[in-house]
PAVEX-441455 format. One record per residue (C-alpha): residue number from 1; residue in one letter; x, y, z. Coordinates in steps of 0.02 Angstrom, whole numbers, always signed. Example, Ala and Ser with C-alpha at 12.3 -4.5 7.8 and 13.67 -1.06 7.14 Angstrom:
# PAVEX-441455
+------+-------+--------+--------+--------+
: kepa : kolgu :      X :      Y :      Z :
+------+-------+--------+--------+--------+
:    1 :     a :   +615 :   -225 :   +390 :
:    2 :     s :   +684 :    -53 :   +357 :
+------+-------+--------+--------+--------+
//
This chain:
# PAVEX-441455
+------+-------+--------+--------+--------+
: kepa : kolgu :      X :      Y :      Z :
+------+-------+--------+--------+--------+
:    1 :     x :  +2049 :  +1077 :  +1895 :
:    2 :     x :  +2135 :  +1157 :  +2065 :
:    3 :     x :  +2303 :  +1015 :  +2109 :
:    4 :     x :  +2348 :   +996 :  +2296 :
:    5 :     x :  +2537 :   +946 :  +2295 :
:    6 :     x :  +2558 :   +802 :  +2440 :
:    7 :     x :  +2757 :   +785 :  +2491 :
:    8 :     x :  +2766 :   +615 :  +2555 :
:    9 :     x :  +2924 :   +548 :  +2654 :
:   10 :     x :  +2893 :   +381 :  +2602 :
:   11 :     x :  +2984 :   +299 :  +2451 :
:   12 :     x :  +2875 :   +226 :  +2278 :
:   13 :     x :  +2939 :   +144 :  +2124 :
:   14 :     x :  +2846 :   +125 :  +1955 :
:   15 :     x :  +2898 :    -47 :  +1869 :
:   16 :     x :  +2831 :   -106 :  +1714 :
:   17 :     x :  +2758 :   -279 :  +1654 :
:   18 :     x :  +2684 :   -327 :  +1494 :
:   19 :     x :  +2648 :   -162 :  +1441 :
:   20 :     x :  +2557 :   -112 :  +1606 :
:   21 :     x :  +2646 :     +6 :  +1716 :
:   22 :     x :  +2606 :    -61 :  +1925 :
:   23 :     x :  +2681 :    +72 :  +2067 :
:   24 :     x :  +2757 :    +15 :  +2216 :
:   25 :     x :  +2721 :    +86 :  +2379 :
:   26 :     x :  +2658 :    +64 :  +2578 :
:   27 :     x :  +2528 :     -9 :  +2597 :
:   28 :     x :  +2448 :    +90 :  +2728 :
:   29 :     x :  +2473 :   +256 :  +2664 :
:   30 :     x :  +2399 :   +187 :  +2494 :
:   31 :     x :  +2211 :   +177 :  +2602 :
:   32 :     x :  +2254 :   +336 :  +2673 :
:   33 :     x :  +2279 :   +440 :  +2534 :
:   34 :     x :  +2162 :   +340 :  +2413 :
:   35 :     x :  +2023 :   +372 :  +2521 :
:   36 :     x :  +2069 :   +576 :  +2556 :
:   37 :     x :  +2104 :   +601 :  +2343 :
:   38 :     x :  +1923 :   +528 :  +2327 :
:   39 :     x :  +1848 :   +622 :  +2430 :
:   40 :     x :  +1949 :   +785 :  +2354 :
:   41 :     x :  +1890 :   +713 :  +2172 :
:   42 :     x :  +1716 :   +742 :  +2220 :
:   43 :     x :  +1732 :   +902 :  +2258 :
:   44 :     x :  +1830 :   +935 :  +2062 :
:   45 :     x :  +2009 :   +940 :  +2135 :
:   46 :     x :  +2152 :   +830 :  +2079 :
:   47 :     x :  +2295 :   +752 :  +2236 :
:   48 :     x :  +2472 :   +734 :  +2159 :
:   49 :     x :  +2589 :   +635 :  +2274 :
:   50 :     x :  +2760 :   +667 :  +2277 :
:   51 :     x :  +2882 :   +536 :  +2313 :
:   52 :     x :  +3056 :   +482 :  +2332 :
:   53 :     x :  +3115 :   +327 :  +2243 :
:   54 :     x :  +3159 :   +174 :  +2328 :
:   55 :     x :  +3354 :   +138 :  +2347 :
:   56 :     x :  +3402 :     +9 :  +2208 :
:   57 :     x :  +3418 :   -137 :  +2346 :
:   58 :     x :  +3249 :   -120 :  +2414 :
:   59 :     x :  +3162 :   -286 :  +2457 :
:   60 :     x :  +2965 :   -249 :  +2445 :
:   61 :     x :  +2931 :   -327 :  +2620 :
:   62 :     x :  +2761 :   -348 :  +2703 :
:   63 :     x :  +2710 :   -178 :  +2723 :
:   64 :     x :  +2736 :   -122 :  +2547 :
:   65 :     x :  +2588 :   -161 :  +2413 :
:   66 :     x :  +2610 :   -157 :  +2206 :
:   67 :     x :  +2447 :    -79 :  +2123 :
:   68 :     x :  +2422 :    -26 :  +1953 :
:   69 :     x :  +2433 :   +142 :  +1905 :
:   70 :     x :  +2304 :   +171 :  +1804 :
:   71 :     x :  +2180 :   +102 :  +1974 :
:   72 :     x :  +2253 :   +250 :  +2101 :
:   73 :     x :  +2144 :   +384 :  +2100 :
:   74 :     x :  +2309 :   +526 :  +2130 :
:   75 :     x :  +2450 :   +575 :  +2005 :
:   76 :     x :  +2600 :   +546 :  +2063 :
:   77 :     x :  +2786 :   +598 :  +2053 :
:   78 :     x :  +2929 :   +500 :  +2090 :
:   79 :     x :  +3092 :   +604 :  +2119 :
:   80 :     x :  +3270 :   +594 :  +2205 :
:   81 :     x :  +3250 :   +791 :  +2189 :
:   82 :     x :  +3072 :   +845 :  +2248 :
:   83 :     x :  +3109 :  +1061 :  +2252 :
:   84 :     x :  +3135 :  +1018 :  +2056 :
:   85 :     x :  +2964 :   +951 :  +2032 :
:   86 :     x :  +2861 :  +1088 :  +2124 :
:   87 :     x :  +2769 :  +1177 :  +2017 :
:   88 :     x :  +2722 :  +1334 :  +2041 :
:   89 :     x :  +2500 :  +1313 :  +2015 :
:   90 :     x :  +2456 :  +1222 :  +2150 :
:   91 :     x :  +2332 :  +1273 :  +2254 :
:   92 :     x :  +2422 :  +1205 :  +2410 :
:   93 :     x :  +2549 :  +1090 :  +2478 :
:   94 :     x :  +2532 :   +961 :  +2631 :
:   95 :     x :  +2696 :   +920 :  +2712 :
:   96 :     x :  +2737 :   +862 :  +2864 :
:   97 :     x :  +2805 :   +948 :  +2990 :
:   98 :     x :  +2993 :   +942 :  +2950 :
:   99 :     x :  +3168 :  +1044 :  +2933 :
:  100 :     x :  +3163 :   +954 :  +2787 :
:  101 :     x :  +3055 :  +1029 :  +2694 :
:  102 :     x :  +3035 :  +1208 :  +2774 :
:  103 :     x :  +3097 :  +1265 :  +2587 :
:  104 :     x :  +2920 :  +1270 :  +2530 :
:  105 :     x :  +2908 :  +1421 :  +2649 :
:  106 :     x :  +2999 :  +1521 :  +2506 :
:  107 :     x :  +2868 :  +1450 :  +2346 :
:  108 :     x :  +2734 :  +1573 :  +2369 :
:  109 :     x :  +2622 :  +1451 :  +2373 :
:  110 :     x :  +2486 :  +1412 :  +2558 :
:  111 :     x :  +2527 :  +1249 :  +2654 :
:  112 :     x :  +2462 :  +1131 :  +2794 :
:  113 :     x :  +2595 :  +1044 :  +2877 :
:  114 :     x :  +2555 :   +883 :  +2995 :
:  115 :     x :  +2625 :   +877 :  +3148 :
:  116 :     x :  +2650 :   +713 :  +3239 :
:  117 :     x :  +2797 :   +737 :  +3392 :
:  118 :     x :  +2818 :   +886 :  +3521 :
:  119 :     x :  +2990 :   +908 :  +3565 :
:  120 :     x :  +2948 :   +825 :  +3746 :
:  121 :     x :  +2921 :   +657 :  +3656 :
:  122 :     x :  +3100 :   +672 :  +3577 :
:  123 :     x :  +3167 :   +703 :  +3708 :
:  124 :     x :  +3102 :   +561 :  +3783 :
:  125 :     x :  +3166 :   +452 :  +3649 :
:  126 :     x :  +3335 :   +503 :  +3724 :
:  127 :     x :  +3299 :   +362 :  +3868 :
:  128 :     x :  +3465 :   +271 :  +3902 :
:  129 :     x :  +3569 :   +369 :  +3780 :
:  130 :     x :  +3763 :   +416 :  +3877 :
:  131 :     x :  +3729 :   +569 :  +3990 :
:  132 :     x :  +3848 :   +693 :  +3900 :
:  133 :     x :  +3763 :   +639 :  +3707 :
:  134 :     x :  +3605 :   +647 :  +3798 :
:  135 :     x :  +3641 :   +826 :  +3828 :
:  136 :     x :  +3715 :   +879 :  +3654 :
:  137 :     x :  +3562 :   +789 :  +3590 :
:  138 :     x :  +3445 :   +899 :  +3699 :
:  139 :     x :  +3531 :  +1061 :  +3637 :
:  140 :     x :  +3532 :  +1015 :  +3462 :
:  141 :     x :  +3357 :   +971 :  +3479 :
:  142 :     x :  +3291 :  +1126 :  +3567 :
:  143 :     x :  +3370 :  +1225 :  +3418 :
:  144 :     x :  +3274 :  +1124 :  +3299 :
:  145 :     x :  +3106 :  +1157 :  +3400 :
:  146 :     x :  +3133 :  +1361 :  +3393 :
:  147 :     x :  +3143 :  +1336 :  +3195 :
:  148 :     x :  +3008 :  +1224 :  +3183 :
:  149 :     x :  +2896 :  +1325 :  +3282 :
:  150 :     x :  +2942 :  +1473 :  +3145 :
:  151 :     x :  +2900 :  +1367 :  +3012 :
:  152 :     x :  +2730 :  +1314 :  +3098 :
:  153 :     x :  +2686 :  +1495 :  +3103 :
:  154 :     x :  +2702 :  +1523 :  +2934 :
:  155 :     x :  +2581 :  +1380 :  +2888 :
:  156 :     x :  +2399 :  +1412 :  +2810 :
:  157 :     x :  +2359 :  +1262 :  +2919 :
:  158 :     x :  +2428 :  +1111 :  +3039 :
:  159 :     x :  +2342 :   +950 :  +3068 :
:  160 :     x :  +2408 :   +886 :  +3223 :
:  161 :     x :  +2419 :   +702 :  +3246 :
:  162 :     x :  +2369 :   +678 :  +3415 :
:  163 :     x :  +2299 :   +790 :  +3564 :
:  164 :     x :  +2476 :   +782 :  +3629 :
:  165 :     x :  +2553 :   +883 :  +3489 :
:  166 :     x :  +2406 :   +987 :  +3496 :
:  167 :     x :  +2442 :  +1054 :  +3660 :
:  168 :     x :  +2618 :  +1086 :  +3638 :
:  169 :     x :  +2621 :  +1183 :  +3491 :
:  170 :     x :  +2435 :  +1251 :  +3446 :
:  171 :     x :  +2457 :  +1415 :  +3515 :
:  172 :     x :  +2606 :  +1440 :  +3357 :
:  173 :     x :  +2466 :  +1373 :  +3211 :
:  174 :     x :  +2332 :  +1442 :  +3116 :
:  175 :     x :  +2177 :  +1344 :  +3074 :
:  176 :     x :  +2236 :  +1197 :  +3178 :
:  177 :     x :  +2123 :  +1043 :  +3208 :
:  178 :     x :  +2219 :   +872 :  +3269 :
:  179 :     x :  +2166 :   +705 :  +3239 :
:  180 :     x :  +2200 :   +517 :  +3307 :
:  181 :     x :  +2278 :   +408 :  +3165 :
:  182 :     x :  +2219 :   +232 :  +3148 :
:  183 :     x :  +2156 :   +101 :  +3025 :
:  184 :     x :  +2008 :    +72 :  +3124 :
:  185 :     x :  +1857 :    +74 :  +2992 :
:  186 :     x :  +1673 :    +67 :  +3039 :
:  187 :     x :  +1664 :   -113 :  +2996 :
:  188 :     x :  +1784 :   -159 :  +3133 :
:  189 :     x :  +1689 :    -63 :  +3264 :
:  190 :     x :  +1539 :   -165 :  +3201 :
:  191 :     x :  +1640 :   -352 :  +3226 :
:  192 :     x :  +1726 :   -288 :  +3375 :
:  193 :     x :  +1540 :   -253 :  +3460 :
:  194 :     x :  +1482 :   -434 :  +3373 :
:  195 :     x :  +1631 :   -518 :  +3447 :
:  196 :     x :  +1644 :   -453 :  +3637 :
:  197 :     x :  +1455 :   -508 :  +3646 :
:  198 :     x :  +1529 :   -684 :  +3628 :
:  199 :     x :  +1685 :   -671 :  +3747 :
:  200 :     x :  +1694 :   -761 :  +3911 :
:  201 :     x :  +1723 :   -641 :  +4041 :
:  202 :     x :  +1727 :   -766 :  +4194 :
:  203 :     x :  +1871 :   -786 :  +4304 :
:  204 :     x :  +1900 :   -980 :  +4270 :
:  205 :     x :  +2039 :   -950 :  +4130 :
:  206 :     x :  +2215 :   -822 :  +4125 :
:  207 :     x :  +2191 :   -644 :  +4055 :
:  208 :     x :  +2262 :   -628 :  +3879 :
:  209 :     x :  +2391 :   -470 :  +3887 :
:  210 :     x :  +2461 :   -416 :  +3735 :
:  211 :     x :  +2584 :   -309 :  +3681 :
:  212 :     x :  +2597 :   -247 :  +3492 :
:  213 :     x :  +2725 :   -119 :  +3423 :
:  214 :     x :  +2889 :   -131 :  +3347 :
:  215 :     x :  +3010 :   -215 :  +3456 :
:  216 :     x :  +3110 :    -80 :  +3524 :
:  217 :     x :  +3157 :     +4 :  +3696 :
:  218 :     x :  +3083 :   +155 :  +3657 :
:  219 :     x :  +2924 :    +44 :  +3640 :
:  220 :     x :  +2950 :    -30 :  +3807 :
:  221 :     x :  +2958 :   -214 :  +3735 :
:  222 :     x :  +3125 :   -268 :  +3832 :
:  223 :     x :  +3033 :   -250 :  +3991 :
:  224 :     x :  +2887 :   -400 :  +3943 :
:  225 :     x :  +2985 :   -532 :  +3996 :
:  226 :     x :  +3026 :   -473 :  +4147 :
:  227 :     x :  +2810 :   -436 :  +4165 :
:  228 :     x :  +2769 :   -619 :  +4132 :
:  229 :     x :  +2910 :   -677 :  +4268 :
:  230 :     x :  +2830 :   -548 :  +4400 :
:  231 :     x :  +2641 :   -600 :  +4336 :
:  232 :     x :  +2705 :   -776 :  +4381 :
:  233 :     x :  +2812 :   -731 :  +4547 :
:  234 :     x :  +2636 :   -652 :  +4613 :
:  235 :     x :  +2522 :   -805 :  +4532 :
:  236 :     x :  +2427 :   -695 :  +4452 :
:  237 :     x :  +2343 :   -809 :  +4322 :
:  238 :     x :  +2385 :   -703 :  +4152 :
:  239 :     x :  +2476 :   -748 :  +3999 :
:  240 :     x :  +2579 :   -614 :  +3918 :
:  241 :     x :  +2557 :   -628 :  +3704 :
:  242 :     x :  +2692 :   -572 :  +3593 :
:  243 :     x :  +2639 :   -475 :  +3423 :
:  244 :     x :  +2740 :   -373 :  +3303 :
:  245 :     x :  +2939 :   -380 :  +3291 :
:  246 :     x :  +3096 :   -305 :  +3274 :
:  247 :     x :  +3291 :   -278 :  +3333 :
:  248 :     x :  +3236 :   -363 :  +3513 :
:  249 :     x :  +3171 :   -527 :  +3417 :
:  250 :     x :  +3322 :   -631 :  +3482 :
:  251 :     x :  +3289 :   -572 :  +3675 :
:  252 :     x :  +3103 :   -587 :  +3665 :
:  253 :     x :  +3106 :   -774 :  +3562 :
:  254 :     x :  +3253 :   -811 :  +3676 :
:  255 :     x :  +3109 :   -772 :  +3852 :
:  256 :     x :  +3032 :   -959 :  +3865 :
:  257 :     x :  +2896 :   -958 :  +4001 :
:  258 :     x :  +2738 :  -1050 :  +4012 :
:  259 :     x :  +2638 :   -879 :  +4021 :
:  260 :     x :  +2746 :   -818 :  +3877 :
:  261 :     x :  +2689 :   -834 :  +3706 :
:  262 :     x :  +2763 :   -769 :  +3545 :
:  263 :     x :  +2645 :   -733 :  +3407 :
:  264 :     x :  +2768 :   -607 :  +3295 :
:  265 :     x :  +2714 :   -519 :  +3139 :
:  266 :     x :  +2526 :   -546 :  +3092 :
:  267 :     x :  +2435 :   -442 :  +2925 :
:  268 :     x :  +2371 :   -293 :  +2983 :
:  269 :     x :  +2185 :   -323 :  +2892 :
:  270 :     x :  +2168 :   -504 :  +2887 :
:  271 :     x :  +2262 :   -577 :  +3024 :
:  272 :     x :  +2311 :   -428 :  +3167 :
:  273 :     x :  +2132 :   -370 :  +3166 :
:  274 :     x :  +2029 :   -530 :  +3199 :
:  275 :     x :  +2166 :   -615 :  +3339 :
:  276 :     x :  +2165 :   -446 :  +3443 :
:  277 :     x :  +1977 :   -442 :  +3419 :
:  278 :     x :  +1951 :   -627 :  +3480 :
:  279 :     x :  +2098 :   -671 :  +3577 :
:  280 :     x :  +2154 :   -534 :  +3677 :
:  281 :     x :  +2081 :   -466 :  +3828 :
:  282 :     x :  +2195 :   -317 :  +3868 :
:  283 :     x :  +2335 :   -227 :  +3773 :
:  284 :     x :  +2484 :   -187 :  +3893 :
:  285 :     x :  +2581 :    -33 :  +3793 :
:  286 :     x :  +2724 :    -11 :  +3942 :
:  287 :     x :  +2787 :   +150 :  +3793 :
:  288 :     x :  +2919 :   +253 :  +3854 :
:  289 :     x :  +2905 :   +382 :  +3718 :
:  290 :     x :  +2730 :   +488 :  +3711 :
:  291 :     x :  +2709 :   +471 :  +3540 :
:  292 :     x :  +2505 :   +440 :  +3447 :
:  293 :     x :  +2556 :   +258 :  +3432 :
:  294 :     x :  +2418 :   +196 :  +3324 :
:  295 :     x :  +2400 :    +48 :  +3421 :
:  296 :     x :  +2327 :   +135 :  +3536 :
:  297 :     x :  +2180 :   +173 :  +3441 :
:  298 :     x :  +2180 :    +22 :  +3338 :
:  299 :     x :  +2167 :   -101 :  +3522 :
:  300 :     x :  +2031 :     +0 :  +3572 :
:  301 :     x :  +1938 :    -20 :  +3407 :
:  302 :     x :  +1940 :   -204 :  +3444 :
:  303 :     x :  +1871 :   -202 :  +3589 :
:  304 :     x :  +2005 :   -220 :  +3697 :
:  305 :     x :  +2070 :    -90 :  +3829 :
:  306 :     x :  +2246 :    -24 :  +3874 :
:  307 :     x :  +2348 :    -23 :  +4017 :
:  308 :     x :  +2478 :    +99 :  +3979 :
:  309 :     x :  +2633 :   +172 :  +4060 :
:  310 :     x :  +2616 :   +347 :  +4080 :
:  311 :     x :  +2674 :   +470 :  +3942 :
:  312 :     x :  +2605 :   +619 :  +3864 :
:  313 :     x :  +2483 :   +520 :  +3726 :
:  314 :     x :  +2423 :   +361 :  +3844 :
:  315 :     x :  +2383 :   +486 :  +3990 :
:  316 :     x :  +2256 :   +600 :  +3875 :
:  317 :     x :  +2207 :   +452 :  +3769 :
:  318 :     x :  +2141 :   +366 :  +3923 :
:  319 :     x :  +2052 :   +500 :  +4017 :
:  320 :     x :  +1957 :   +557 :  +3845 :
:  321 :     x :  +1903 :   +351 :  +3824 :
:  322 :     x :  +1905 :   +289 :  +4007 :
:  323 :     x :  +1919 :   +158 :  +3923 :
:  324 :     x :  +2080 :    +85 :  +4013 :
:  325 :     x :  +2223 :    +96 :  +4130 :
:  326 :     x :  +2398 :   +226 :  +4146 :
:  327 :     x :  +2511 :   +179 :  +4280 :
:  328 :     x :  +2670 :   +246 :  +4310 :
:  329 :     x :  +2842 :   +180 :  +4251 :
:  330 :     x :  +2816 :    +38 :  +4347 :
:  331 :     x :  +2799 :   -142 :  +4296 :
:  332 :     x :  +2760 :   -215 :  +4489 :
:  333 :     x :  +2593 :    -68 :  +4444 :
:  334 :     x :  +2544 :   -170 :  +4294 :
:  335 :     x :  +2537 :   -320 :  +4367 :
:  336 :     x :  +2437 :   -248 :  +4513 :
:  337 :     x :  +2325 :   -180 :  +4383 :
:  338 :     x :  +2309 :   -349 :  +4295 :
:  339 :     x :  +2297 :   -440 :  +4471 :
:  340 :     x :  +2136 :   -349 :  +4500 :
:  341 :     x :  +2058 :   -371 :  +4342 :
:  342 :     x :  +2092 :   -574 :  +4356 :
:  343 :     x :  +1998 :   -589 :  +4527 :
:  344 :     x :  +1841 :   -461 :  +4444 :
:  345 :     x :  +1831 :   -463 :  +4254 :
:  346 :     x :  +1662 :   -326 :  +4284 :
:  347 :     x :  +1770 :   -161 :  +4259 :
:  348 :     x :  +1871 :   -278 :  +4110 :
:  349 :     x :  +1690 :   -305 :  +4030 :
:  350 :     x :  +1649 :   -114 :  +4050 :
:  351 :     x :  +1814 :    -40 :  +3992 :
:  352 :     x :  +1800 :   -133 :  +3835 :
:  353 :     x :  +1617 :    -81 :  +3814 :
:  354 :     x :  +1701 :   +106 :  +3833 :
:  355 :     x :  +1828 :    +66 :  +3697 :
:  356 :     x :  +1722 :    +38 :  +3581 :
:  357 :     x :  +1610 :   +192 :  +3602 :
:  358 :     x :  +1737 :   +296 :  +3587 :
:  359 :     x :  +1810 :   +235 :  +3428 :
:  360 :     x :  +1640 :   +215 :  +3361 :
:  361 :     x :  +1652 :   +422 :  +3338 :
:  362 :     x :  +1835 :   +410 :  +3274 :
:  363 :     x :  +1846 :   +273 :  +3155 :
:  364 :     x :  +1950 :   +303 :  +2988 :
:  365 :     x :  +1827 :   +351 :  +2885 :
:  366 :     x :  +1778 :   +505 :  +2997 :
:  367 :     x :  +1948 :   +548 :  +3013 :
:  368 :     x :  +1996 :   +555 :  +2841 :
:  369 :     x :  +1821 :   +660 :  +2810 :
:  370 :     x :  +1874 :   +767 :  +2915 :
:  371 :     x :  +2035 :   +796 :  +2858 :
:  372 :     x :  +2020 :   +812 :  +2690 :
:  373 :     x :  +1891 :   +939 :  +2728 :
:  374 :     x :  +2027 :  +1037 :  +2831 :
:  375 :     x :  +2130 :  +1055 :  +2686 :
:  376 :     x :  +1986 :  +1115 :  +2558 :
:  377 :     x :  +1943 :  +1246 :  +2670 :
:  378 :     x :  +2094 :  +1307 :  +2715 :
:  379 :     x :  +2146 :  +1312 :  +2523 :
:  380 :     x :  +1989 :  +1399 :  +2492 :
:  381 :     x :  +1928 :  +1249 :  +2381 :
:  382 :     x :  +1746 :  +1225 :  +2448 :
+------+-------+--------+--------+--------+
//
């Protein structure tokens, strides 16, 4: 049976109890990769999954899942020294797109590497950071790009996550495709169609805007306080909901405002899902990075359209959907935005009818199809 070697960034642990052995790992990347080594089962070839271990004070926290190991359908590897544990028969590697791992360059061996961030959307992350780091942080960063373009040439095949990354660096791949990460399955699309059927689109109650992401600058969250006190300076009757969390938790839970509400951290699957679906109207994502934030995806796949600041993801993401709103860097343009859709919820009702269509096409399950197709062909497996 043909192997396809997966090197993962993200940290695992096997622990043992009463004789059974359980791994440790994310969650979301346990879907992901369950569902691609499937699909790469039926077709007679075996995913191994190549980790790093977890540091010895690691807390398993929300995102993280414990599974036995015997129920995964992958082998995997576990290693504080991953070139050690390449062998030298695989039929491929997947990486991502990394200095980190541009050794495998040297094995002999064809790989795809996924690539998530242009170097415009790391250079945006620079926002705010002391003008002469800013520019040593620019330099050392446009160094970076010139080797990882090298690399990228020398790949069998990149996956790029996101139309953004695409754009900026298809022209240096070979059998590219790119791809919009969510967690958006076809059931979703099915309860997010059920449920805007039964949501009241008239004009006698506020607009529910949230915002969901990690609570960071880069993620624009600092600046929703200061969107719920000009949504109330201009009467606009809209109440601003608070998902997620992170460093900013004391500023945002220290923001009290009657149009103000903090939700915090919700389960993805059995929480997240069903109060976005049911309970909020539009997602404000005010990002100041362009990244393929999945919440992009995963609001529209509820039903629910985005207003976005502009960037180099919400600005394509929106015009292939229409299924929302990019303004510029401007919070008085949200709220001018939102003040419109208050007084005529018609283009609300339609945008969300849009969102939906278009995730309908792109929902997990086709994704990961498609991917995992990608890589057979490219490693000449089907």
């Amino acid at each position: 049976m043909a192997t396809v070697a997966y090197l993962t960034t993200l940290y695992s642990r096997i622990i043992e109890k009463k004789g059974e052995r359980f791994l440790i790992l994310d969650k979301r990347f346990l879907s992901s990769i369950s569902s691609t080594a499937k699909i790469f089962a039926d077709k007679g070839v075996d995913l191994e999954v190549i980790f790093s271990p977890f540091p010895d004070d690691f807390v398993p926290g929300p995102d993280t899942t414990c599974v036995l190991c015997s129920d995964v359908p992958f082998s995997v590897v576990i290693s504080d020294d991953i070139e050690r544990n390449i062998r030298g028969d695989y039929a491929g590697i997947i990486a991502l797109h990394s200095l980190r791992n541009t050794w495998i360059k040297d094995l002999g061996i064809p790989y795809i590497l996924i690539s998530e961030n242009s170097l415009k959307v790391k250079l945006d992350l620079l926002v705010g950071t002391p003008p002469i780091k800013r520019l040593r942080m620019a330099a050392g960063l446009l160094r970076q790009d010139r080797l990882l373009k090298k690399f990228l040439e020398s790949a069998a095949g990149v996956q790029f996550n996101g139309r953004a990354a695409a754009d900026a660096h298809k022209k240096h791949a070979n059998n590219s495709m790119f791809f919009n990460d969510s967690r958006v399955f076809n059931k979703d699309v099915m309860l997010a169609k059920e449920s805007l059927e039964n949501k009241d689109f008239s004009t006698n109650k506020p607009l529910r805007i949230g915002f969901s992401a990690r609570w960071i600058e880069a993620k624009g969250a600092h600046l929703l306080p200061k969107f719920a006190e000009l949504l109330e300076k201009k009467t606009v009757p809209a109440e601003v909901i608070m998902l997620g969390g992170g460093p900013l938790s004391e500023q945002i839970n220290a923001y009290s405002a009657d149009n103000f509400k903090v939700i915090g951290f919700l389960d993805f699957e059995t929480e997240w899902k069903p109060y976005v679906r049911d309970h909020i109207d539009v997602m404000f994502l005010p990002h100041l990075q362009g990244d393929p934030a999945c919440t992009y995806f995963e609001s529209l796949g509820s039903g629910v359209p985005v207003l976005a600041f502009d960037n180099d993801s919400s600005r394509l993401i929106i015009a292939d959907s229409d299924a929302g709103w990019v303004v510029k860097r401007d919070l008085n343009a949200a709220v001018d935005v939102v003040s419109q859709l208050s007084q005529d919820r018609s283009e609300l009702k339609d945008k969300s009818r849009k969102a939906i269509a278009y995730m309908s096409s792109r929902t997990f399950e086709d994704v990961t199809l498609l991917r995992a197709n990608h890589v057979l062909e490219v490693f000449g497996l089907i």
